[in-house]
TIRO-2110 file (N, C-alpha, C; in Angstrom, 1 decimal):
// TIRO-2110
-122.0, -49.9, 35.5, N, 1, A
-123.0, -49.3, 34.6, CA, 1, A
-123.5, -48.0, 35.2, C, 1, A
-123.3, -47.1, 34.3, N, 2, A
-123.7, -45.4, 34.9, CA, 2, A
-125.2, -45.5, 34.7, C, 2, A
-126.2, -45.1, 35.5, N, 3, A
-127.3, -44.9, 35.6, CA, 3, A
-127.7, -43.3, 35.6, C, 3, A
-129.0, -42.5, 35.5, N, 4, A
-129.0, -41.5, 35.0, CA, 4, A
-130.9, -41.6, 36.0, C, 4, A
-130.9, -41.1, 36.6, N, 5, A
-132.3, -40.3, 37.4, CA, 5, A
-133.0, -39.5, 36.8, C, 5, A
-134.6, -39.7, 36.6, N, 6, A
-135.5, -39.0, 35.5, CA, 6, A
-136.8, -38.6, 36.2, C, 6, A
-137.0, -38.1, 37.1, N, 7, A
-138.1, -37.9, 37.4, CA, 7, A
-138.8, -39.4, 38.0, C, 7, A
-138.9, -40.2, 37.6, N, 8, A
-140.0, -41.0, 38.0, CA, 8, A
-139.3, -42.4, 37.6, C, 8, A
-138.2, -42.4, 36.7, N, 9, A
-137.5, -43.7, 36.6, CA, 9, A
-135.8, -43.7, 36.7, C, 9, A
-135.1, -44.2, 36.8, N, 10, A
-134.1, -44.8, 36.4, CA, 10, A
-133.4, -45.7, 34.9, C, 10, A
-132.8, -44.8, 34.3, N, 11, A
-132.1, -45.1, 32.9, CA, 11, A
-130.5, -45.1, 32.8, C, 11, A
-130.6, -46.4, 32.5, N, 12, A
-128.8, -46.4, 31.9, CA, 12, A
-128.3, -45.4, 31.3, C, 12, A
-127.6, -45.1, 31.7, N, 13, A
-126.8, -43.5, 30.9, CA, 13, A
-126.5, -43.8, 29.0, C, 13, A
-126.5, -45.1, 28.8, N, 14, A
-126.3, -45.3, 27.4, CA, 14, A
-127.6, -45.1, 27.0, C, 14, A
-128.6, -45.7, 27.2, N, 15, A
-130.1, -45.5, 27.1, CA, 15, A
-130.6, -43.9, 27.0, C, 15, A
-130.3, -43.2, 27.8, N, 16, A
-130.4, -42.4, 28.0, CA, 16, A
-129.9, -41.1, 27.0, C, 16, A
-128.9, -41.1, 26.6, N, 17, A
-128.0, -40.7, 25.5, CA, 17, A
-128.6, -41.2, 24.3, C, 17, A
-129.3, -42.5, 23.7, N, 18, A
-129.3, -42.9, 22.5, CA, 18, A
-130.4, -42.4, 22.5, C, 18, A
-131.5, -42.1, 23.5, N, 19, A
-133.0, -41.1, 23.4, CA, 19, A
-132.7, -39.8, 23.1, C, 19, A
-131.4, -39.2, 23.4, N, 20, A
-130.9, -37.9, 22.9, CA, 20, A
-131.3, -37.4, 24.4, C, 20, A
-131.7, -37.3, 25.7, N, 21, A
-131.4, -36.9, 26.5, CA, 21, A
-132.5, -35.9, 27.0, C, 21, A
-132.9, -35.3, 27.7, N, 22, A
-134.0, -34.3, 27.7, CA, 22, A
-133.8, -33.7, 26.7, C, 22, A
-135.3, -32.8, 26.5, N, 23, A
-134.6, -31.8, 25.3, CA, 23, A
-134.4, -30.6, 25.6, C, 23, A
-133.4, -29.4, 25.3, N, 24, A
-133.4, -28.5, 25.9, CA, 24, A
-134.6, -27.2, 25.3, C, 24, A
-135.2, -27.7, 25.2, N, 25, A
-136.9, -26.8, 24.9, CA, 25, A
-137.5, -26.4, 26.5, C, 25, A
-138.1, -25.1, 26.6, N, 26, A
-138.7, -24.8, 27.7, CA, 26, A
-139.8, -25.4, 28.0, C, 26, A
-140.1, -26.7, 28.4, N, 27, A
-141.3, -27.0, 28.3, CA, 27, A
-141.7, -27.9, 29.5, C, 27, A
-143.2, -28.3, 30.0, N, 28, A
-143.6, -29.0, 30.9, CA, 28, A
-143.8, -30.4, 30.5, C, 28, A
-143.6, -31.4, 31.6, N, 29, A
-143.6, -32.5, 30.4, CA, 29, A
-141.9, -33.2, 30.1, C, 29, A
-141.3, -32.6, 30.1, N, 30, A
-140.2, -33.2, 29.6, CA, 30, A
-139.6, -34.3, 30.2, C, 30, A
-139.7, -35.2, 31.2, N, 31, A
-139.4, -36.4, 31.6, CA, 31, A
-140.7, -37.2, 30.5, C, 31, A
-142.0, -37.2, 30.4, N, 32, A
-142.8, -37.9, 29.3, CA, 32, A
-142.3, -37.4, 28.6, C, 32, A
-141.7, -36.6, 27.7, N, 33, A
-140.8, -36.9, 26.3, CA, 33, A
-140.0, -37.8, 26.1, C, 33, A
-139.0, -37.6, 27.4, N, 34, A
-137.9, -39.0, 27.7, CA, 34, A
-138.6, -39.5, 27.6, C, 34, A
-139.7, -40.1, 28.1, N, 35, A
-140.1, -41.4, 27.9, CA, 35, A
-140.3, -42.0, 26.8, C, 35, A
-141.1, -41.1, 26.0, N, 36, A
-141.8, -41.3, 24.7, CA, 36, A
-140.7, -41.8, 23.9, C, 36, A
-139.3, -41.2, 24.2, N, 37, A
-138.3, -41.3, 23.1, CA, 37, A
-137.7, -42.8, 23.6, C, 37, A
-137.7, -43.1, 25.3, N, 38, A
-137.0, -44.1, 25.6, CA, 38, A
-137.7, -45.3, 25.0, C, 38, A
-139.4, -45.0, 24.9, N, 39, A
-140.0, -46.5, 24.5, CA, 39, A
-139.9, -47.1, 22.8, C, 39, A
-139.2, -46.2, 22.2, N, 40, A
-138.8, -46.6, 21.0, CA, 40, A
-137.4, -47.5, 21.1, C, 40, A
-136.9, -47.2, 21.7, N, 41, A
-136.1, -48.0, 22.4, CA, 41, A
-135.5, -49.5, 22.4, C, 41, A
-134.8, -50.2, 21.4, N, 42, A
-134.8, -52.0, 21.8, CA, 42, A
-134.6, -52.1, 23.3, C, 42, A
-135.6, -53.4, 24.0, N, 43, A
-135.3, -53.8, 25.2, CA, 43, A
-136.3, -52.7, 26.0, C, 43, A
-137.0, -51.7, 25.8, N, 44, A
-137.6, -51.2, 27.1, CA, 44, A
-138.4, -51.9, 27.4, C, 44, A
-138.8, -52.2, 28.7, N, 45, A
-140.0, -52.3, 29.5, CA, 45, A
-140.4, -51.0, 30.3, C, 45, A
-141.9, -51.2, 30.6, N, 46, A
-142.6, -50.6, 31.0, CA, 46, A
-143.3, -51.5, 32.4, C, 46, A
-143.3, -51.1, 33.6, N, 47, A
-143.8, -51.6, 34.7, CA, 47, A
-145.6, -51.0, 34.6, C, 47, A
-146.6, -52.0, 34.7, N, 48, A
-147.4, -51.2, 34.6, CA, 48, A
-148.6, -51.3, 36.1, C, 48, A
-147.7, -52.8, 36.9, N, 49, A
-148.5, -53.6, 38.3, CA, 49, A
-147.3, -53.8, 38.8, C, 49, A
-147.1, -53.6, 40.1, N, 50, A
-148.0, -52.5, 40.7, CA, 50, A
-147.9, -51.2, 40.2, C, 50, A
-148.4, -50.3, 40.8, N, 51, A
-148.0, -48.8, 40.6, CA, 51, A
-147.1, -48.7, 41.2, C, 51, A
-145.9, -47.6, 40.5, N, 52, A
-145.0, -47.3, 40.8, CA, 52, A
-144.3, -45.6, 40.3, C, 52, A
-145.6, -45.2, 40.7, N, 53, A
-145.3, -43.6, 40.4, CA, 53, A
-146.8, -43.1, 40.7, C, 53, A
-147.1, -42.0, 41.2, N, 54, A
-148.0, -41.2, 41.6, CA, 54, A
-147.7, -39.7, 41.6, C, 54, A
-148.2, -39.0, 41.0, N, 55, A
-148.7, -37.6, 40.9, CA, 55, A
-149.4, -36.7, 42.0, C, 55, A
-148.5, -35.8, 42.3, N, 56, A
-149.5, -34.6, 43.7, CA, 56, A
-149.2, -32.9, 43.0, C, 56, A
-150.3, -32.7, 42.6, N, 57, A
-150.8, -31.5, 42.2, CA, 57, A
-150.5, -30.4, 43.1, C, 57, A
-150.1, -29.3, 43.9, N, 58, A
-150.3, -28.2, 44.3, CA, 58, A
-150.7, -27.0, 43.9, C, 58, A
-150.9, -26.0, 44.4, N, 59, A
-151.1, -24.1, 43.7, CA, 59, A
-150.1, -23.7, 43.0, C, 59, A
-149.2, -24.3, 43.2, N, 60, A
-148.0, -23.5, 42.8, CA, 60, A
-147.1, -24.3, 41.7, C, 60, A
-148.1, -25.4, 40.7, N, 61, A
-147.3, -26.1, 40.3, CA, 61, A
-146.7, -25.7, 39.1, C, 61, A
-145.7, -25.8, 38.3, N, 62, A
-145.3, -25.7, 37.0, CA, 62, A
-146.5, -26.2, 36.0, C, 62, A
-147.5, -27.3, 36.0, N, 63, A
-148.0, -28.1, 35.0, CA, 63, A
-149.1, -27.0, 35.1, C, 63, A
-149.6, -25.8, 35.7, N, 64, A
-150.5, -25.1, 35.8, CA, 64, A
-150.0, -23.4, 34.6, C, 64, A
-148.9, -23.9, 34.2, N, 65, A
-148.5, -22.9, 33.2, CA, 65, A
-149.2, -23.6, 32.1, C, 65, A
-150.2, -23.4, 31.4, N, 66, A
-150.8, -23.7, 30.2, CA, 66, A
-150.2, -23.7, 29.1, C, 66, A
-149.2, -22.5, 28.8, N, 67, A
-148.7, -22.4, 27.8, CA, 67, A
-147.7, -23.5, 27.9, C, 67, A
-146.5, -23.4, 28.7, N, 68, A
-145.6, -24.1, 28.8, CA, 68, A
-146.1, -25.9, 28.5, C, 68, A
-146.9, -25.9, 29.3, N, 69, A
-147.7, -27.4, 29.6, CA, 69, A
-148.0, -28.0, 28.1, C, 69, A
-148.8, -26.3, 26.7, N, 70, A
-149.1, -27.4, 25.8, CA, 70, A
-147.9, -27.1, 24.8, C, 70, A
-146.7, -26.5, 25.0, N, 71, A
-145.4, -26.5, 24.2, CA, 71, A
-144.9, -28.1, 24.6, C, 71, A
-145.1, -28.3, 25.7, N, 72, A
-144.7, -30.0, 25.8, CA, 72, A
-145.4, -31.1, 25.6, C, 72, A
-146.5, -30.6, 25.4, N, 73, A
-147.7, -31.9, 25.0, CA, 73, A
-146.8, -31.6, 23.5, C, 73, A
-147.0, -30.7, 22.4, N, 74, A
-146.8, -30.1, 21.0, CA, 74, A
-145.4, -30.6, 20.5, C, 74, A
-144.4, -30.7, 21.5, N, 75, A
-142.9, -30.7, 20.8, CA, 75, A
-143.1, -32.2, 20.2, C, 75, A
-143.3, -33.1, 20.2, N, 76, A
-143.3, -34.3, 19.4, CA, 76, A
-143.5, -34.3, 18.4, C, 76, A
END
């Protein structure tokens, strides 16, 4: 089974392909798009206990591009 690395989860490469894949839009966000597209998905789960992902903010981060940031909140 081909597996495919996303930021924060692991997706079957079939899975992954029938969500159509990141999108190629310049945008921040784009692993939560995958997601959004993966949980339409037959068969996803979602782990929600324990935690199993955490966020670390720095000065220099990409998510601090506002514009970019709300082109990826928007593409949906």
């Amino acid at each position: 089974m081909a597996l495919v690395g996303a930021s924060s989860f692991v997706i079957r490469r079939d899975a992954f392909l029938s969500a159509g894949g990141f999108t190629n839009e310049s945008i921040n966000g784009e692993d939560a798009d995958l997601a959004l597209r993966l949980g339409t998905l037959p068969g996803f789960v979602q782990v929600t206990s324990p935690s199993t992902f955490a966020y670390r903010e720095h000065e220099v981060s990409l998510m601090k591009n506002l514009p970019k940031t709300l082109k990826g909140i928007w593409l949906g």
